[in-house]
C-alpha positions in Angstrom: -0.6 43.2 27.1 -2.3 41.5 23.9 -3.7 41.7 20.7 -7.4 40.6 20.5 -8.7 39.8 17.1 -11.7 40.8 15.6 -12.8 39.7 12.6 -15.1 42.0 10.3 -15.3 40.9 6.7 -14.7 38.7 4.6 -13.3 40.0 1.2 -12.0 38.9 -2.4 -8.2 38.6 -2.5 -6.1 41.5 -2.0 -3.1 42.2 -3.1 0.0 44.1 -0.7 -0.5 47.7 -0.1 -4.4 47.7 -0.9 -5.8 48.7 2.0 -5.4 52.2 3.9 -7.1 53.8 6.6 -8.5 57.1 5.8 -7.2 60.3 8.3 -9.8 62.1 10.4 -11.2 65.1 9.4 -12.2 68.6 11.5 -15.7 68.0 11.1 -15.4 63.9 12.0 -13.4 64.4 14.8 -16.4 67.3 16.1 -19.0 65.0 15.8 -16.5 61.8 17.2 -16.7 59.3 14.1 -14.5 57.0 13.5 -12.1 56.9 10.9 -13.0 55.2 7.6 -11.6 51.8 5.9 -10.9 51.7 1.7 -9.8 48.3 0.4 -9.3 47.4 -3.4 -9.2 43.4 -4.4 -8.0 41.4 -7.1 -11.1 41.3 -8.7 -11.0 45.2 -9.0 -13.7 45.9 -6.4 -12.8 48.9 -4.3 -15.4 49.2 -1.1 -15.4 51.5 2.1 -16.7 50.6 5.3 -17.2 52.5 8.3 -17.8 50.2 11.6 -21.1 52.1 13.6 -22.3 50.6 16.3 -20.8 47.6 15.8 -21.7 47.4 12.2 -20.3 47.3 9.0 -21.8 50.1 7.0 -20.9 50.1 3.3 -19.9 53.9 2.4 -19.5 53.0 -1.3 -18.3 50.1 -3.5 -17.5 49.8 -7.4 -18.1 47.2 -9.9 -15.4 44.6 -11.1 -13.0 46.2 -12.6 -9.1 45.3 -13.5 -7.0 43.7 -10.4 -6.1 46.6 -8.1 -2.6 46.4 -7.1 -2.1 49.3 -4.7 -4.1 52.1 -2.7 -2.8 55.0 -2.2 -4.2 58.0 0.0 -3.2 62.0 -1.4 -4.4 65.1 -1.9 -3.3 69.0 -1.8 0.0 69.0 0.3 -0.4 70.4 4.1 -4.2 69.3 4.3 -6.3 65.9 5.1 -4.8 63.5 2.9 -8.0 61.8 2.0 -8.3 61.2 -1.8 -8.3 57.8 -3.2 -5.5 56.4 -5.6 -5.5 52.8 -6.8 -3.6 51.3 -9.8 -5.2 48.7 -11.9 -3.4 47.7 -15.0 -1.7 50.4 -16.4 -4.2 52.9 -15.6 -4.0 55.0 -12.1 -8.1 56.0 -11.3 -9.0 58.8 -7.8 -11.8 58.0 -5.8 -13.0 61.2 -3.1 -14.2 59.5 0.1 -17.5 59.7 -0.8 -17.6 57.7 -4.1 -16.9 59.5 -6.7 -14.6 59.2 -9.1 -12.3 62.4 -10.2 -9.2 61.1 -12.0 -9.2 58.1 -14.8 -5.3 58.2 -15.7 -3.7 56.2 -18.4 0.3 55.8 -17.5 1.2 54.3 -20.8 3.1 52.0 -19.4 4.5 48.6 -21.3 3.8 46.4 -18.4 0.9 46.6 -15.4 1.6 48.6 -12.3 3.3 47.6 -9.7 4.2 49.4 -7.5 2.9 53.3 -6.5 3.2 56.0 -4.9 1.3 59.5 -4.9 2.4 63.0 -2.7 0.6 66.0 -4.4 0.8 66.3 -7.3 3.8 63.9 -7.9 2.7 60.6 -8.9 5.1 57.7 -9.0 4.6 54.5 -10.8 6.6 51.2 -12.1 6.2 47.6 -13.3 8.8 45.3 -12.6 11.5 47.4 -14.4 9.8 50.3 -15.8 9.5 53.0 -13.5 8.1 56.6 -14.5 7.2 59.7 -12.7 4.6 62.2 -13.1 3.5 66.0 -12.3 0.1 66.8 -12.7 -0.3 63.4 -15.1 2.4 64.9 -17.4 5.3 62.4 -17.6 8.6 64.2 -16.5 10.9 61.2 -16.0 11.6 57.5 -17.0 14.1 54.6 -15.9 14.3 51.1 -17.1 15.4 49.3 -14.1 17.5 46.6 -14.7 16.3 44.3 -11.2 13.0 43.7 -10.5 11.3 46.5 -8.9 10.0 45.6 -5.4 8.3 48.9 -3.6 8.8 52.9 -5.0 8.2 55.8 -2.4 9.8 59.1 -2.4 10.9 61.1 0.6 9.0 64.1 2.4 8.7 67.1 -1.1 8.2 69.8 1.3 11.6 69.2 3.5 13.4 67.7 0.8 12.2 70.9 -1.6 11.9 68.0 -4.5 10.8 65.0 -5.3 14.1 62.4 -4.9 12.5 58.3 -6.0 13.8 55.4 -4.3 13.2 52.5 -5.6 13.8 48.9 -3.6 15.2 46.3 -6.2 15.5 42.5 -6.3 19.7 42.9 -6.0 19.8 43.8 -2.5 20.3 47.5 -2.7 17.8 50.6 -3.0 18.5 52.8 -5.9 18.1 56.8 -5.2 16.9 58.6 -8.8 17.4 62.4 -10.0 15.4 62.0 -13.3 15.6 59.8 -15.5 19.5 58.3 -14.1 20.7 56.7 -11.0 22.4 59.3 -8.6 23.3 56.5 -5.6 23.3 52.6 -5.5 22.7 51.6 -1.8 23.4 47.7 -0.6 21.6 46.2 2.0 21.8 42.7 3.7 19.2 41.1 2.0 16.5 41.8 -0.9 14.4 45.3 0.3 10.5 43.8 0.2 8.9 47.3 1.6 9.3 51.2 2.2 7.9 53.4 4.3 8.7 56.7 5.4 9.6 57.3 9.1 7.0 58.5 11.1 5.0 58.8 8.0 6.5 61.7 7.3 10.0 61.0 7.0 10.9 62.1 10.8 12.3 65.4 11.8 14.1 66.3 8.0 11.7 64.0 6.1 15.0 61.9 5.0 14.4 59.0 7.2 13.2 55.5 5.2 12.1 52.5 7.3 13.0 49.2 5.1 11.7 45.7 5.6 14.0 43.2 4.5 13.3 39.6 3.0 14.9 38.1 6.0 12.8 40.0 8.3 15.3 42.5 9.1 14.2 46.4 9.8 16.0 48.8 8.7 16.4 52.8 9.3 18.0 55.1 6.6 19.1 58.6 6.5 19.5 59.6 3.1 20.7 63.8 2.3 19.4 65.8 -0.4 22.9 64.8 -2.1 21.5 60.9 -1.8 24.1 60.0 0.5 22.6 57.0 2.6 24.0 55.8 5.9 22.1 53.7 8.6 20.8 55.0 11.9 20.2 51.4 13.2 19.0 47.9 11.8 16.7 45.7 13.7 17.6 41.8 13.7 14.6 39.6 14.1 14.5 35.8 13.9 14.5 34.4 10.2 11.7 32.1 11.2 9.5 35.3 11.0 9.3 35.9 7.9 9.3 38.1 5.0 8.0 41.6 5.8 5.0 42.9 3.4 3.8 46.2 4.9 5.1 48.9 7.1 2.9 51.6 8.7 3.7 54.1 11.4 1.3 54.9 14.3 0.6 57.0 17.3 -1.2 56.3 20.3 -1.2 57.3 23.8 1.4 59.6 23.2 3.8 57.7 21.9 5.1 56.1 18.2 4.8 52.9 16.9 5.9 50.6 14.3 3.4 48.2 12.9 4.8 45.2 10.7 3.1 42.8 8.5 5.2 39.8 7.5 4.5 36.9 5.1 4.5 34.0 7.7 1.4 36.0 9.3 3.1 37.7 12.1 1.8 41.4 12.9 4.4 42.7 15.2 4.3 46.3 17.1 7.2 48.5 18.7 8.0 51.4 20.6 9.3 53.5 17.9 12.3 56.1 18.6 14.1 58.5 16.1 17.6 57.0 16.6 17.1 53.8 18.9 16.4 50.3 17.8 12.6 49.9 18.0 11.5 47.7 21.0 8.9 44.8 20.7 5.4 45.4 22.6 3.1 43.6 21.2 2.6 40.1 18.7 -0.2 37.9 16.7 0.3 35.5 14.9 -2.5 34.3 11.9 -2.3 31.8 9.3 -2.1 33.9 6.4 0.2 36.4 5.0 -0.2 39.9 6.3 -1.1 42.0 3.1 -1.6 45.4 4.4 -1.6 47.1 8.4 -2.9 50.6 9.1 -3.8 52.1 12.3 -7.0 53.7 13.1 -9.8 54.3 15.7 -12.1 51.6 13.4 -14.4 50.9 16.3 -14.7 53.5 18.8 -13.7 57.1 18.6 -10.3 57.8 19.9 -9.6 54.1 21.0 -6.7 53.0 18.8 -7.0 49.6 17.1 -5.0 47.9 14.3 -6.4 47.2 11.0 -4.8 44.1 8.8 -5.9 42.8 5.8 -4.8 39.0 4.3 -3.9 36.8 1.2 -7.5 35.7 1.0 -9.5 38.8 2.0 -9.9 38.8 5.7 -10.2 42.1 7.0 -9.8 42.6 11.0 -8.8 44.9 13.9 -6.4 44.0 16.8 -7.2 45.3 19.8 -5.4 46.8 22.9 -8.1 44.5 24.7 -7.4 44.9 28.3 -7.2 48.7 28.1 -10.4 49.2 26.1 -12.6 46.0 25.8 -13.8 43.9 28.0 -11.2 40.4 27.6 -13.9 37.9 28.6 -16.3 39.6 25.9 -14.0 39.0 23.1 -12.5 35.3 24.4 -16.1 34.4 23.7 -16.4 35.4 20.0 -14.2 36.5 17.8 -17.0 39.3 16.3 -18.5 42.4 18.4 -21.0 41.1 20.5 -24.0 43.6 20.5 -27.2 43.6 22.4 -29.6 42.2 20.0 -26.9 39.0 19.5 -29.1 36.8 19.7 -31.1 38.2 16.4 -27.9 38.8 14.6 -27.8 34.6 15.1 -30.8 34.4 14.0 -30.3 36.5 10.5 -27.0 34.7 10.3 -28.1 31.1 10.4 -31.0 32.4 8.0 -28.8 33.8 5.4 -26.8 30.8 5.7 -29.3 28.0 5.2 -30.6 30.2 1.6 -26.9 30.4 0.6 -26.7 26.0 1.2 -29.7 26.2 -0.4 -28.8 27.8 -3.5 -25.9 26.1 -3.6 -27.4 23.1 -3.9 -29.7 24.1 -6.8 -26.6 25.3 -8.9 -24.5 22.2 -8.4 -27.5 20.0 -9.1 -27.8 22.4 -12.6 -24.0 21.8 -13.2 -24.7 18.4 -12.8 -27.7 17.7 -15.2 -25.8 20.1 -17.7 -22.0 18.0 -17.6 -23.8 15.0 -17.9 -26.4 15.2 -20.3 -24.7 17.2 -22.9 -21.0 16.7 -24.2 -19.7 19.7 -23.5 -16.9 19.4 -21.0 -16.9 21.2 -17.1 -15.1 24.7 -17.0 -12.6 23.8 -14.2 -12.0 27.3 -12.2 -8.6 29.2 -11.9 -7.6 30.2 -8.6 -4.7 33.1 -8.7 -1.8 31.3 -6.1 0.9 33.3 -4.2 4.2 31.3 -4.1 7.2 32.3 -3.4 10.7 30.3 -3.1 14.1 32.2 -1.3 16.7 31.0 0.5 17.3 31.5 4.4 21.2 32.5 4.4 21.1 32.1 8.0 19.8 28.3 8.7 21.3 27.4 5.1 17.4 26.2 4.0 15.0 27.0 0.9 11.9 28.0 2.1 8.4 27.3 -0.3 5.5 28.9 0.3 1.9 28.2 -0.7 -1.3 30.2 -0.4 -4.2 29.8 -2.2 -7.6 31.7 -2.2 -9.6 28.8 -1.7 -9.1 25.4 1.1 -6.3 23.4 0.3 -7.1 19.7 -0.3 -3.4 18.0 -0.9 -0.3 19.1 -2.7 2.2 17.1 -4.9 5.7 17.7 -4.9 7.5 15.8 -8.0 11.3 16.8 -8.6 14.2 15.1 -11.0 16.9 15.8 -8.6 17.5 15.1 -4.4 15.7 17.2 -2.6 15.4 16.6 1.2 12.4 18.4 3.4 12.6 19.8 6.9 9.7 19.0 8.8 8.8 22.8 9.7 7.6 23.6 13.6 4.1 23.9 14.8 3.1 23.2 11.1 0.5 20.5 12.0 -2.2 21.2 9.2 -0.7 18.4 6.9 0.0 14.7 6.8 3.3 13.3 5.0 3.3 10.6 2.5 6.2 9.9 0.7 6.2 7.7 -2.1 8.9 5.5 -4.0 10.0 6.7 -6.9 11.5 5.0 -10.4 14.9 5.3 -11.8 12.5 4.9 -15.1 11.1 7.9 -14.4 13.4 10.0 -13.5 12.3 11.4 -10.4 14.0 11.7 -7.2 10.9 13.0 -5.1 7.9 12.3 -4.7 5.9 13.7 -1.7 2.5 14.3 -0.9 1.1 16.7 2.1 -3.1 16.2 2.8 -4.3 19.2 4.3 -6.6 19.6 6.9 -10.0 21.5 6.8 -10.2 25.4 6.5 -5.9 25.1 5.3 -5.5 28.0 2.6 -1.5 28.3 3.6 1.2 25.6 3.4 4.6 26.5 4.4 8.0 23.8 3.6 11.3 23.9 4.2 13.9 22.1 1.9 17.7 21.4 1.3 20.2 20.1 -1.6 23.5 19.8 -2.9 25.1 21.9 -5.1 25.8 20.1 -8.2 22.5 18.8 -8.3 19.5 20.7 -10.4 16.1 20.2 -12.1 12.6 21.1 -11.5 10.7 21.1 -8.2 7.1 20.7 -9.9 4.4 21.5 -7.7 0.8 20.1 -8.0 -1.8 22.2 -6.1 -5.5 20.7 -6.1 -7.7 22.8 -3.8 -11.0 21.5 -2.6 -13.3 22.5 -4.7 -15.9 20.5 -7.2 -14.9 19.8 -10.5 -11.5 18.6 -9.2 -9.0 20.7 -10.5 -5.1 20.9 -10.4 -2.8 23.9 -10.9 0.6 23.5 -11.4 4.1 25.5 -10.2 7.1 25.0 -11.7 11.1 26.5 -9.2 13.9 25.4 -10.5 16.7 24.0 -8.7 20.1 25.7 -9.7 23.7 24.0 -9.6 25.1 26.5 -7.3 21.9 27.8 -5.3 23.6 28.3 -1.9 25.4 31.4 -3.6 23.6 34.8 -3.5 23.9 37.8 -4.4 26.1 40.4 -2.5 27.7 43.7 -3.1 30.3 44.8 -6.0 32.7 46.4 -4.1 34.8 43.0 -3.4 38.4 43.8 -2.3 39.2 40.8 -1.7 40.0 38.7 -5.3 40.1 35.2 -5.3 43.0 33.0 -6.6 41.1 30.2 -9.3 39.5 31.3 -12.3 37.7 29.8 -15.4 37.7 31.5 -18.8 35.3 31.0 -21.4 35.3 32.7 -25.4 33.8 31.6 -28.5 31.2 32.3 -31.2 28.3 33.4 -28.7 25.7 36.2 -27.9 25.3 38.4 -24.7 21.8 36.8 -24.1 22.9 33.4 -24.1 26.1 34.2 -21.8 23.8 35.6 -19.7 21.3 32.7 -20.0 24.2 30.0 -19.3 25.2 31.9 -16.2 21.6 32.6 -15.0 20.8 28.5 -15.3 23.5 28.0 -12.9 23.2 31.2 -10.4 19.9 32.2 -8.7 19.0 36.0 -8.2 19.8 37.0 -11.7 17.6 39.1 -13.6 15.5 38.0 -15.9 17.3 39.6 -19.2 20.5 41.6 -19.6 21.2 45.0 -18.5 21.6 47.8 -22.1 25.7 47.7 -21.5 28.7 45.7 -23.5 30.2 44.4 -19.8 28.5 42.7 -17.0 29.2 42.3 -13.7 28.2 40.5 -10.7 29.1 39.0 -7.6 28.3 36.2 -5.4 28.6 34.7 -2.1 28.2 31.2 -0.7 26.3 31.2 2.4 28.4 27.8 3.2 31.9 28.3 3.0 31.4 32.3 2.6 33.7 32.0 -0.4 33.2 34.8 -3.0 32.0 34.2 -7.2 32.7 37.0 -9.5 31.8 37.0 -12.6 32.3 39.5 -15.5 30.9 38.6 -19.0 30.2 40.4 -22.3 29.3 38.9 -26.2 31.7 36.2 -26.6 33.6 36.2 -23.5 32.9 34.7 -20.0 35.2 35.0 -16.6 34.9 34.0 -13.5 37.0 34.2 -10.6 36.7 32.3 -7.0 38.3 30.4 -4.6 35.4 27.7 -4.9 37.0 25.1 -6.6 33.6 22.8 -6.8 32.2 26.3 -8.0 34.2 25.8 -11.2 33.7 22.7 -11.7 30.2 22.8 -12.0 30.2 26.0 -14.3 32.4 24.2 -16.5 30.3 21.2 -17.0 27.3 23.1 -17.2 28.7 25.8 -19.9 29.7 22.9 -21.8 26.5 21.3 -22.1 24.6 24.6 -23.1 27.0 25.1 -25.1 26.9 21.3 -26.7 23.1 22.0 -27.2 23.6 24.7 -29.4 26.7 23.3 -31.6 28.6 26.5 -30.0 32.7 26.0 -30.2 33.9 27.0 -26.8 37.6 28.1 -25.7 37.5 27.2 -22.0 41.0 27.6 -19.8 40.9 27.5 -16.2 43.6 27.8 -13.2 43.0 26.1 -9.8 45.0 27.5 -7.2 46.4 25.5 -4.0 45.7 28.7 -1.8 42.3 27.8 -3.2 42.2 24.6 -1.6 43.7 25.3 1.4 41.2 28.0 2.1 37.9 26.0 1.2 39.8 23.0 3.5 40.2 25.1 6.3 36.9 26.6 5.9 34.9 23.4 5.8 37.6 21.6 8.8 36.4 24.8 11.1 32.6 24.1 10.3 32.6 20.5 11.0 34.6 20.7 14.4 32.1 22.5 15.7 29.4 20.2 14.8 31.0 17.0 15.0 31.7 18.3 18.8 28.3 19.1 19.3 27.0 16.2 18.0 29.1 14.2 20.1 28.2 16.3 23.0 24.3 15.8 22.6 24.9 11.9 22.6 27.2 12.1 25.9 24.2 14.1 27.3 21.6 11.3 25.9 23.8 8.6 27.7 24.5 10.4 31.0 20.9 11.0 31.5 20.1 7.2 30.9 22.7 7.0 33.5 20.8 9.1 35.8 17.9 6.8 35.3 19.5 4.3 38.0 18.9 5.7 41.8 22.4 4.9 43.2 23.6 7.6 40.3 23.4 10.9 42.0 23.5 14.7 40.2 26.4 15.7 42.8 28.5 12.6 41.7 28.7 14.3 37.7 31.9 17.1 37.6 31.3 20.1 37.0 32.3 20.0 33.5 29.5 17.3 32.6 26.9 19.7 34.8 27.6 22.4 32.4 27.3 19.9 29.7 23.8 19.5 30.8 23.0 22.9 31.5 23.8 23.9 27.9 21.8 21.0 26.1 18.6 23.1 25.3 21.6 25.5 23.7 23.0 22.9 21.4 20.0 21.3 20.4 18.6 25.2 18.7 22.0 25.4 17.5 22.1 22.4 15.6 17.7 22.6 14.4 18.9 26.1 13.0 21.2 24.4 10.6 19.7 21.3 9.9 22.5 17.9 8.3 25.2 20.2 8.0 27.5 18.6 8.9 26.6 16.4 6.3 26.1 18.6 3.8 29.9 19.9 4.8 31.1 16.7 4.5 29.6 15.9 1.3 31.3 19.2 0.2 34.7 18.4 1.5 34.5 14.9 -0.6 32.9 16.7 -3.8 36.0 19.0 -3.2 38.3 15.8 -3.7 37.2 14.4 -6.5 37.3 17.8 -8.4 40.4 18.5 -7.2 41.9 15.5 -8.8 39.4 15.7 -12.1 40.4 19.2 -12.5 44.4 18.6 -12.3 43.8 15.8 -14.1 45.0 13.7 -11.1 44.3 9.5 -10.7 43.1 9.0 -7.2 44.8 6.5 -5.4 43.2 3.4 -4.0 41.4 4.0 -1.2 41.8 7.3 -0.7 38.5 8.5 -0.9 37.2 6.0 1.6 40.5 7.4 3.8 39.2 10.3 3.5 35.7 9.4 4.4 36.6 7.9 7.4 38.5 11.0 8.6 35.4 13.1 8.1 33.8 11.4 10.9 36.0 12.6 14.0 37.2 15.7 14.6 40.9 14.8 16.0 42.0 13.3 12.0 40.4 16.9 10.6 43.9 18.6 10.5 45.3 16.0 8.6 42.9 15.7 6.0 45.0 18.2 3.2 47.7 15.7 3.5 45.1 12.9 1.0 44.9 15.5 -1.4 48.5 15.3 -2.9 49.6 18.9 -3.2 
């Protein structure tokens, strides 16, 4: 079966989490209506519709207010949870479903909500580190998160007998509260992006938590009322997916379901099961972010149906079509088809010939106005969602681009090497790449022309380590005036290292020391200029730690640092050179007299070696085998060449092509990315032993890189 879309309004932008489906009453169910639809925008409208008849009716709907950045459905614990709870600055406002307003809350919070969360009386609320909790609007609790906050919720009160916050933060792990301190630190595989409580309610105990994962990953936690966490099961989805943004739980037919929102656009549904990994039963795909998912009967009484919400404001159902609708109805148009349709035309093409119409009596008053007087044009400021993260699987940045309005082209400038991926099925752009200037300073310069009706641009990229600068993005949408807005990601010395857990065993051999005359902030600073996923500003404590992975060579950075002290310890030998150049230059900038010592191992060496000798094999052999597949099917090209005359070894050559060829799209050049590695690793080596390089040896050494049989021999040219 399928998802059928259908499309019902068209909205300001809304934010994640801003759109919920209200539950069905005793007295709706009697009479069979069908369930109601709130949604709160970034311009701080809040509107609900009912669908009748095929109609939008429009319940109620407030006047601009602040941006709304979550909705949140409450009310008096064990009955209809339908009061209205949306967050808007740093104020927390309750709506009843018929309009009026009953709560105007001020949180006093330093920073804008976030993030929220609301069961009885409990209200929970943070920014991006300041999280606080509240009981009957009285504050009871307060913690200064050191990570970005990404999502709050709190399990079931009643079957928990408490409220027990969990909060999802930017280092990988959720963080379980009892007041105002931090009872358990939970790790994950990758950043949390969304909670949701299983079932809704948390399951059987109300301690099961569904989280979605940056990488797309699901995940299923059972945490006690001691906050011990363990995982029932994880679901693994392709990274190409995306991002998850929204999680809601639904039943229909008699049976659960998960519905998942991601940031690619995906809306994803599975059988859902206490303790067994959910199973995929339905899919859509859209070309904008998923910002909120709810399920509801929206349409019809008791026929279930999907509501989503995106980046720009679309609100739409998906529907079980072939069950409830008829198919050929809806493969027509992508709105309700009624019986007067051919009126509704008619008021449509109407309303849009006054709209042209009026439109062209503004522009020509914008026109008179700019040209006649000297006052200059008021260019307009569209809000942008962008977002830049690295795909540890495929070993690729992905960028991100959505905008509220059409995309006309964007310009991608950046001071150091950065090479794009051309990204599949993404045929809504046309490439132009441009020389660029030593001069200048650039080393890219590339433009992408959209096509018509593009409000979401999606690329993928690769670099070195070493290298870093500024990827400066130029985003002019198509509007009159012209107009530009600018994005600014930097590109770190060592940004194929991420963040992983603390609890490292395993400690490496090399290590690099630093002490001298400087602060805590600019340790951290230095450290966070060279590292990506650091926080913004230092944790309240005398000693940091944190750890790192490379997603490479899976080598392991730790690095501990406090005022006046820096040390880091890792088998990554090219790790440590680069930290050493770059502290010095910070530290050159600011006339700060460093003490720097550092010890390179050999076990070092011989483990990043064998590391990067393992990698390449495999791809230098399945490089080779693609091109001995190329050449034995331009064999087969000639007619006395028969199949049965290939062995069987080359058959299963052929059989596995399709095989290799994912393998080696899912990791795009890295095998020469590895061997660019393995030659960076030689020339530190010898610059950090203070060694001369012998004549040729790097060439040698370059030339052994290209076949797999001289691999072995290659620890032999670094003089141990």
């Amino acid at each position: 079966m399928e998802l059928y879309r259908l499309d019902y309004t068209l909205l300001g932008m809304v934010s994640s989490n801003c759109m919920k489906v209200l539950p069905i009453s005793q007295n709706d169910e009697a009479e069979k209506k069908t369930q109601k639809i709130i949604v709160g925008d970034q311009e701080g409208i809040v509107q609900m519709f009912q669908i009748r008849k095929g109609k939008i009716n429009m319940l109620f709907k407030t006047l601009p207010l602040e941006k709304i950045t979550e909705v949140c459905l409450g009310g008096t614990l064990g009955t209809v949870q339908d009061k209205i709870f949306l967050s808007m600055g740093t104020s927390v406002r309750g709506y009843t479903k018929k309009g009026r307003m009953f709560l105007s809350f001020d949180t006093g919070l330093l920073e804008s909500i976030k993030c929220m969360y609301v069961t009885g009386n409990e209200l929970l609320v943070s920014g991006k580190h300041l999280f606080s909790h509240f009981n009957d609007c009285k504050d009871i609790s307060t913690y200064l998160c050191p990570e970005v906050i990404n999502s709050i919720i709190t399990l079931d009160v009643i079957k928990m007998q408490g409220v027990m916050p969990i909060l999802a933060c930017a280092d990988l792990c959720i963080r379980i509260l009892e007041g105002s301190t931090v009872k358990e630190t939970f790790y994950l595989s990758s950043e949390p992006t969304s909670l949701h409580l299983m079932k809704n309610n948390g399951g059987s105990y109300g301690n099961e938590l569904l989280v979605g994962l940056q990488s797309g990953h699901i995940v299923l936690l059972k945490i006690e009322k001691n906050a011990s966490t363990s995982i029932l099961w994880e679901l693994v989805t392709q990274s190409k997916q995306g991002a998850i943004t929204c999680i809601d739980c639904y039943e229909f037919n008699g049976e659960d379901h998960l519905l998942i929102g991601r940031q690619s656009g995906s809306v994803e549904v599975y059988s859902l099961e206490s303790h067994s990994v959910p199973i995929e039963k339905y899919r859509y795909s859209c070309s904008e972010s998923i910002t909120s998912i709810q399920g509801g009967a929206i349409r019809t009484f008791g026929i279930p149906e999907i509501v989503v919400t995106t980046f720009t404001g679309w609100l739409f159902g998906l529907t079980f079509v072939d069950q409830h609708i008829d198919k050929e109805i809806v493969l027509d148009s992508s709105n309700i088809i009624l019986n007067d349709e051919k009126q509704k035309i008619l008021d449509i093409r109407t309303e849009v010939s006054d709209l042209e119409r009026q439109v062209a009596i503004e522009r020509n008053k914008y026109l008179e106005f700019t040209q006649k007087s000297s006052r200059p044009s008021v260019l307009p400021y569209l809000a942008i969602k962008n977002s830049m993260f690295l795909d540890s699987e495929n070993l690729i940045y992905h960028l991100i681009i959505e905008l509220e309005a059409t995309i006309d082209n964007v310009l991608l400038q950046c001071n150091c090497l950065v090479n794009l991926i051309d990204v599949e099925n993404n045929n809504n752009a046309v490439v132009s790449k441009s020389k660029c200037k030593e001069e200048d300073n650039n080393k890219l310069l590339i433009t992408y022309r959209c096509q018509l009706n593009t409000t979401k641009l999606e690329l993928k990229m690769w670099s070195h380590e070493g290298d870093y600068g500024i990827l400066t993005v130029y985003i002019t949408p198509l509007l009159q005036p012209k107009c530009c807005q600018v994005c600014k990601f930097p590109i770190k010395p060592l940004l194929y290292h991420q963040r992983t857990k603390k609890n490292i065993v395993y400690q490496p051999q090399s290590f690099l020391t630093l002490s001298g005359g400087f602060s805590l902030s600019e340790a951290h600073l230095w450290i966070s200029n060279c590292l990506p996923g650091f926080p913004e500003k230092p944790a309240s404590q005398e000693n940091l730690e944190y750890s790192f992975e490379s997603v490479i060579l899976d080598t392991v950075l730790l690095c501990a640092y406090s005022r006046g002290s820096i040390n880091i310890k890792t088998d990554n030998i090219t790790a440590i050179a680069i930290l050493k150049d770059n502290f010095s230059r910070d530290a050159t900038r600011k006339n700060i007299k460093l003490d720097m010592t550092y010890e390179i191992s050999e076990d070092s060496l011989i483990l990043m070696i064998d590391v990067i000798v393992s990698k390449l094999k495999t791809d230098i052999n399945n490089d080779k085998t693609l091109k001995l597949i190329n050449a034995i099917k331009q064999l087969s090209v000639n007619p006395s060449i028969n199949g049965e005359s290939l062995t069987k070894d080359y058959l299963l050559m052929l059989s596995n092509e399709e095989k290799l060829k994912q393998e080696a799209s899912l990791r795009p050049s890295r095998m020469q990315r590895l061997q660019a590695i393995m030659l960076a690793l030689f020339d530190d080596w010898h610059k950090l032993k203070g060694l001369n390089v012998k004549p040729n040896s790097r060439e040698d050494l370059q030339e052994a890189l290209l076949t797999s049989n001289t691999l072995d021999s290659l620890i032999s040219m670094f003089e141990l």
